[in-house]
N, C-alpha and C positions, 0 to 999 in steps of 0.2 A: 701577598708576597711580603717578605720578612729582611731585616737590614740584616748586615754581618751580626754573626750569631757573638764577634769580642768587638764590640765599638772602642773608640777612640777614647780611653779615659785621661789618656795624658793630659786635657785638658783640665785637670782637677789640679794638676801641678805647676800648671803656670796662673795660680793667683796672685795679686797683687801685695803691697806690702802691706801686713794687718788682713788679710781678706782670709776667708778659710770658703774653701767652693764643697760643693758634696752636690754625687751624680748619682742617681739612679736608671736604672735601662730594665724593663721588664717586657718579655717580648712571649709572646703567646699564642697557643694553637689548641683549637675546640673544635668539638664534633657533637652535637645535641642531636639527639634522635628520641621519635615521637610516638608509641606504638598507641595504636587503640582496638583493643580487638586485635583484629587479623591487618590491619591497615598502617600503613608507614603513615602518619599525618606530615612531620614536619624531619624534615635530615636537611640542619645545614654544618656545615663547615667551614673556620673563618680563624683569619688571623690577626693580629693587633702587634703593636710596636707603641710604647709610651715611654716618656723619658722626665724625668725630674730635675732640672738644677738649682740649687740654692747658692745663691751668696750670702756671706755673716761678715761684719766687721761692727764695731763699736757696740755691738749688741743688738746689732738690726739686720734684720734678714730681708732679701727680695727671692723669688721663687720664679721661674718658670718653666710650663710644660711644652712638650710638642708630641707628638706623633711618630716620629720616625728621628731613626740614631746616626744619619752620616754626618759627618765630619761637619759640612756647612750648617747646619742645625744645631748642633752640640757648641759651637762658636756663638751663634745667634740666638741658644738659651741661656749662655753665659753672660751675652751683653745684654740683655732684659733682664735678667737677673739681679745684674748689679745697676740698671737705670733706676729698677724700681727701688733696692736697697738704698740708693741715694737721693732717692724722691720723698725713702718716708711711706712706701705705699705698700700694703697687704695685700698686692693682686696678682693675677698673674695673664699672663700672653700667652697668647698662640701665635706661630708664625704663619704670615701670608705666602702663599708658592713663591714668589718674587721676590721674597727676605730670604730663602734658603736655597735660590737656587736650583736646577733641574734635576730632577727625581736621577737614581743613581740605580742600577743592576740589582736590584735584590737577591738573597740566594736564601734557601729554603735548606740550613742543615741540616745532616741526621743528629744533631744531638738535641735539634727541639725535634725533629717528625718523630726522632723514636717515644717521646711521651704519648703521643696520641698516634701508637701507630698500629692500631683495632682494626682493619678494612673495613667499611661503611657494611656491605653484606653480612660482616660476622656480629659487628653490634647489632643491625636487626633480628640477627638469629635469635643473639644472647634475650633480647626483648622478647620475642616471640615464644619462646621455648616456657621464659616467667611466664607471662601471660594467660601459656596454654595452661600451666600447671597449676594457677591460679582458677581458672575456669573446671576444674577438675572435682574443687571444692563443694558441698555439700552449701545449700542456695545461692552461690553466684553468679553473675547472673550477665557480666561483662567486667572486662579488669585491661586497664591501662597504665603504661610504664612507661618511664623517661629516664634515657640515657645522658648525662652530661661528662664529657672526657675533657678535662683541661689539664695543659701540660704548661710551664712557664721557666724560662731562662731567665735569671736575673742575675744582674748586674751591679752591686754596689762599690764608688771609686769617695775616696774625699781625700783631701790636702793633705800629704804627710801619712798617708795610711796604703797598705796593702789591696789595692781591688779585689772583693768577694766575687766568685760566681756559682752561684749554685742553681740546682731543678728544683720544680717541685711541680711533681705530678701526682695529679687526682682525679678519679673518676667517682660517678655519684647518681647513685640508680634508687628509684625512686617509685612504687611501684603502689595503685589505687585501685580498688577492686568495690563491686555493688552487690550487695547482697539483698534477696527479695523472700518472703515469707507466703507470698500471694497476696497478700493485703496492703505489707509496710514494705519500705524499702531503706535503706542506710547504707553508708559507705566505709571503708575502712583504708588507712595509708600505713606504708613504712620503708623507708629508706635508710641509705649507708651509704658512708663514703670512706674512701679508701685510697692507697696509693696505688694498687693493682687489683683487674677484676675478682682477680684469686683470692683475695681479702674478704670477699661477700659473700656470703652464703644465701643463696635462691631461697632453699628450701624457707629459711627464717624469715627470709622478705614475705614470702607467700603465707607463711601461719598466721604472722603478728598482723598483716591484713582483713585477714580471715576471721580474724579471733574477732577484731575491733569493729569490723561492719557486723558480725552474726549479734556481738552482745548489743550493738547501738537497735538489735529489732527489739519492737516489746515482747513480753514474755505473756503470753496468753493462757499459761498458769497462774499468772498473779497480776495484781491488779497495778496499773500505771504509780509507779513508786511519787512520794510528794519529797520532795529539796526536804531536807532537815535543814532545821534554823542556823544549825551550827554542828559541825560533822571536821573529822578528820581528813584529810587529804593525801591521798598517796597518786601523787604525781608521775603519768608512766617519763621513761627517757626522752624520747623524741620533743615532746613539749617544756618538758623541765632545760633541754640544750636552750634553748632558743630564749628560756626564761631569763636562763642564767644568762647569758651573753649581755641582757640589758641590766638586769644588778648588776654585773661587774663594770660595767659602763661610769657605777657609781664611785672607783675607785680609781679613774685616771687622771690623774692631776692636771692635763690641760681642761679636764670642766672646771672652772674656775664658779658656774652658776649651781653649782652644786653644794659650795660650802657649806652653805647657810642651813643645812637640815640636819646638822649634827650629827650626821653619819660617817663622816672624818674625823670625828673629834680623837684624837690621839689617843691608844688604849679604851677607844669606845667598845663597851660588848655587844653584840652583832646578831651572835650565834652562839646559840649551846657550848659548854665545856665539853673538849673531844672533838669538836667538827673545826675546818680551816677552810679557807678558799685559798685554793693557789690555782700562779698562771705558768707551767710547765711545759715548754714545747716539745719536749722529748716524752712527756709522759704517753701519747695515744702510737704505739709504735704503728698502725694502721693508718696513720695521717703523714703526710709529709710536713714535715717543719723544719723551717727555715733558720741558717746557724748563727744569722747576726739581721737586727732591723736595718731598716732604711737609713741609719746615719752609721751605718757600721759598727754597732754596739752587738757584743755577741750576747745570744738570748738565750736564758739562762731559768733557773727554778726561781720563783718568789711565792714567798708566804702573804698574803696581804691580810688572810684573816688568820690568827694565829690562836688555837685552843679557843675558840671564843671572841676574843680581842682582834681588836682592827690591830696590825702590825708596821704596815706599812703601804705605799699607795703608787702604781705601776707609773713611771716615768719616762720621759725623755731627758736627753741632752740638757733641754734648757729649760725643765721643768721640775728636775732635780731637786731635791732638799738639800742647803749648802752644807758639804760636808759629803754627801753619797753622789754613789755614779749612779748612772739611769741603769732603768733596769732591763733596758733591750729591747723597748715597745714602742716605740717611736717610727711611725708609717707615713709613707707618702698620702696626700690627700689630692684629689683630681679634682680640677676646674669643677664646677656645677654641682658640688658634692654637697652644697647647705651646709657645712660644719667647719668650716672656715678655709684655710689652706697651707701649703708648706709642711709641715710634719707634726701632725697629733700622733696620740696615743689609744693603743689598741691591744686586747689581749691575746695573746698567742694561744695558748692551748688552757682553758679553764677549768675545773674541777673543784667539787664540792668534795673534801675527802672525812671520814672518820670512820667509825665499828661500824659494820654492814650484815647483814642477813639475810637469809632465804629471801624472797620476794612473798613467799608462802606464806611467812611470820610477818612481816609486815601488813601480809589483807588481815590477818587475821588479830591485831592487836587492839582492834576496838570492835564492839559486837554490829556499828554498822557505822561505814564511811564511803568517800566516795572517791570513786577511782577515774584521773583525770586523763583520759586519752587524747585533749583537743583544749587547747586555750587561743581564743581570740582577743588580739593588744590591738587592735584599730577601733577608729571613732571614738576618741578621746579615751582610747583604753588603755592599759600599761602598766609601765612605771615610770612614777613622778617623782625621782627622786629629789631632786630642790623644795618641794615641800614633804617629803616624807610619806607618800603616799603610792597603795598598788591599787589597780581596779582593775578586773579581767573578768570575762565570761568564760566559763568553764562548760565542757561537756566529756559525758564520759558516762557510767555505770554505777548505781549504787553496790557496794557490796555488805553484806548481811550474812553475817557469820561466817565469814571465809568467801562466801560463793553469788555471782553474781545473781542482782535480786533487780537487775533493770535500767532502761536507760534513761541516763540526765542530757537531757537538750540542752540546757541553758540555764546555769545557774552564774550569779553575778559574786564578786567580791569585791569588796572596798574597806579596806585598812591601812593604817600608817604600814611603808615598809619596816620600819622596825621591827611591828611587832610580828610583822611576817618571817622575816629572817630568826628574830628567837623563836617561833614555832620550830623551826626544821629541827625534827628530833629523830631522824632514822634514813637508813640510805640501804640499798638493794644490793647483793656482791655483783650483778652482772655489770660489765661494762661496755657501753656504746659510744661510738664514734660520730661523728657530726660536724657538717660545717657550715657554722649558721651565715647565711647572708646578710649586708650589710652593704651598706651605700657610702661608708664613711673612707675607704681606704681604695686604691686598685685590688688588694687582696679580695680577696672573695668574702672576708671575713673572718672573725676569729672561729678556733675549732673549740668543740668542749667535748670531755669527755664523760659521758654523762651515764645515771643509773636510775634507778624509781626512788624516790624520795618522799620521804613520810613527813607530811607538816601536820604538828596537833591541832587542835579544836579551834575551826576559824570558819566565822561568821558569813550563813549562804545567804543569798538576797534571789529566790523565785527569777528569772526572765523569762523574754518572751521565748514562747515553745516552737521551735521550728515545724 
């Protein structure tokens, strides 16, 4: 059950003298569904109420969350709020049932059920229907899909300012298929998210699955390909979003542990002449983006890598360079999140942009490279940005004169990020949508919009072979 769908912000306007208060209310409604095969595995359904208040005075902030938005709660994150701010303390409280008093009538609006309002019967359909058509496929062998529909009402109020409310509904289908040779077997994924199901096209879920378990079989035409020592890389989308989401992680100025690797140096070169990173919320019209961050800063286009050049570095309120306004990034962080709390910084919609072509022209720009359909960043794998360093296990496909010539299990790389980032020397015209998850914010995560991406001549190190 869900609080009134317009909580009480008035409380943001009875601050004390010197205080500036800022409320957030983000209230939310999902439906995950689990196909395997011909089988529902898991449908739930559920909903959530979180709330953020900050008090600021002298330049010191106290934060606290709760769960639920009535009036007695919204009171009682206000006064923790400002205990902590006047304690000096970076933490934050939950209320005990007894601090806020007796739970209040919930009402379940239409203007959050209409976000998620799919019947449970028709998203299994929509699953089921993938599934089969996947199974239709030439060697597959079993193919499973997951439904996630999340809708969210939010609410932003602060001292002196107009209260924001806006939606932001997304669904996000995700679909993994097995393919068999009679001997080998491999799998292949691909998903999309979108702000309606009508945004996703089946058919594409079902090829680019198709495509990537058939080429991960060996080719019994040709003999098991060896890792070249040093190969090109053309990076498909799906893995390249996800990459991207943590290099850009390297430009937000609450990593204060970041400085130190000379990747902020002012007018540092990053990237090729021609290529930019920008953080864009309106750019993936397929995603819902939101019109203003969590302190009420409206969110807006930023260049951070400009031609080449570091330009500038995404901010908040109070993380600003003196003299500039934040640049709209500025996120609620929740209790238990490891990254500290109260309001970091996060990217809104990300992209690598410059000249782009065929995907065609890119396999085929070196006579043999290797095409990345799958990167694993766990067990000490990633990027490090504070010391300047990437190491990821790669898997995917040699390709060899345009045409695949077989599959790579596990190949390793370990290089300065630097010189990873001047490698990126080509990008794909197609464009995909994504929205990478993340633990750092209630968001889900920042979105990117993301393509195939060609990185030059960088250095493979053999892994173990699955």
């Amino acid at each position: 059950m869900l609080d009134r769908i317009t909580p009480d912000t008035a409380i943001t306007e009875r601050a004390l003298e010197g205080e500036h208060l800022d409320l957030v209310v983000r209230r939310t409604a999902r439906r995950r569904v689990l196909i395997t095969g011909d089988v529902v595995s898991v449908a739930d359904e559920s909903t959530e109420v979180s709330i953020m208040v900050r008090s600021i005075a002298g330049g010191v902030a106290g934060c606290a969350t709760a769960n639920r938005a009535d009036r007695a709660t919204l009171q009682w994150a206000v006064q923790q709020a400002r205990e902590l701010r006047t304690a000096g303390r970076s933490a934050m409280r939950w209320p005990t049932p007894s601090s806020v008093g007796p739970p209040q009538v919930s009402d379940r609006r239409p203007q959050l059920r209409a976000l998620v309002d799919l019947p449970l019967p028709r998203s299994v359909a929509v699953l089921r229907e993938l599934t089969s058509a996947a199974l239709t496929h030439a060697g597959v062998t079993s193919a499973n899909a997951v439904w996630d529909h999340v809708g969210s009402v939010v609410t932003v109020a602060g001292s002196g300012r107009v209260p924001v409310t806006y939606t932001q509904p997304e669904v996000t289908i995700a679909l993994t298929v097995r393919a068999s040779d009679g001997r080998h077997q491999a799998s292949g994924t691909a998903g999309r998210t979108a702000v309606a199901l009508d945004r996703i096209d089946p058919a594409t879920l079902v090829a680019e699955a198709h495509r990537e378990a058939i080429r991960q079989l060996p080719r019994s035409d040709l003999r098991q390909p060896a890792i070249p020592s040093t190969s090109p890389l053309v990076i498909a989308p799906r893995p390249w979003s996800r990459l991207l989401a943590q290099i850009a992680a390297t430009f937000y100025t609450d990593r204060r542990d970041l400085t130190r690797s000379g990747l902020r140096a002012p007018s540092a070169r990053l990237l090729r002449g021609g290529f930019h990173l920008v953080d864009d919320p309106t750019a993936a019209a397929d995603l819902a983006h939101p019109p203003c961050d969590d302190e009420g800063t409206r969110t807006r286009r930023t260049v951070i890598i400009d031609d080449g050049e570091l330009a500038t570095l995404l901010s908040d309120l109070s993380s600003a360079e003196p003299g500039r306004p934040s640049t709209g990034n500025g996120w609620m962080v929740p209790t238990g999140s490891g990254v500290g709390h109260g309001i970091a910084v996060a990217g809104s919609c990300l992209a690598v942009e410059g000249a782009s072509r065929p995907l065609e022209e890119l396999l085929g720009s070196a006579p043999l490279l290797l095409y990345v359909s799958r990167i694993d960043d766990g067990h000490d794998r990633g990027v490090d940005a504070p010391n300047d360093s990437i190491r990821l296990t790669l898997s995917g496909w040699l390709v060899r004169d345009g045409e695949p010539a077989g599959p790579i299990r596990s190949a390793t790389i370990g290089i300065p990020l630097s010189s990873f980032l001047a490698a990126v020397g080509g990008l794909s015209n197609a464009a995909h949508h994504y929205r990478v998850a993340a633990g750092s914010t209630h968001r889900k995560g920042p979105a990117v919009r993301s393509s195939h991406v060609l990185v030059h001549d960088i250095p493979l190190m053999p892994g173990e072979q699955r």
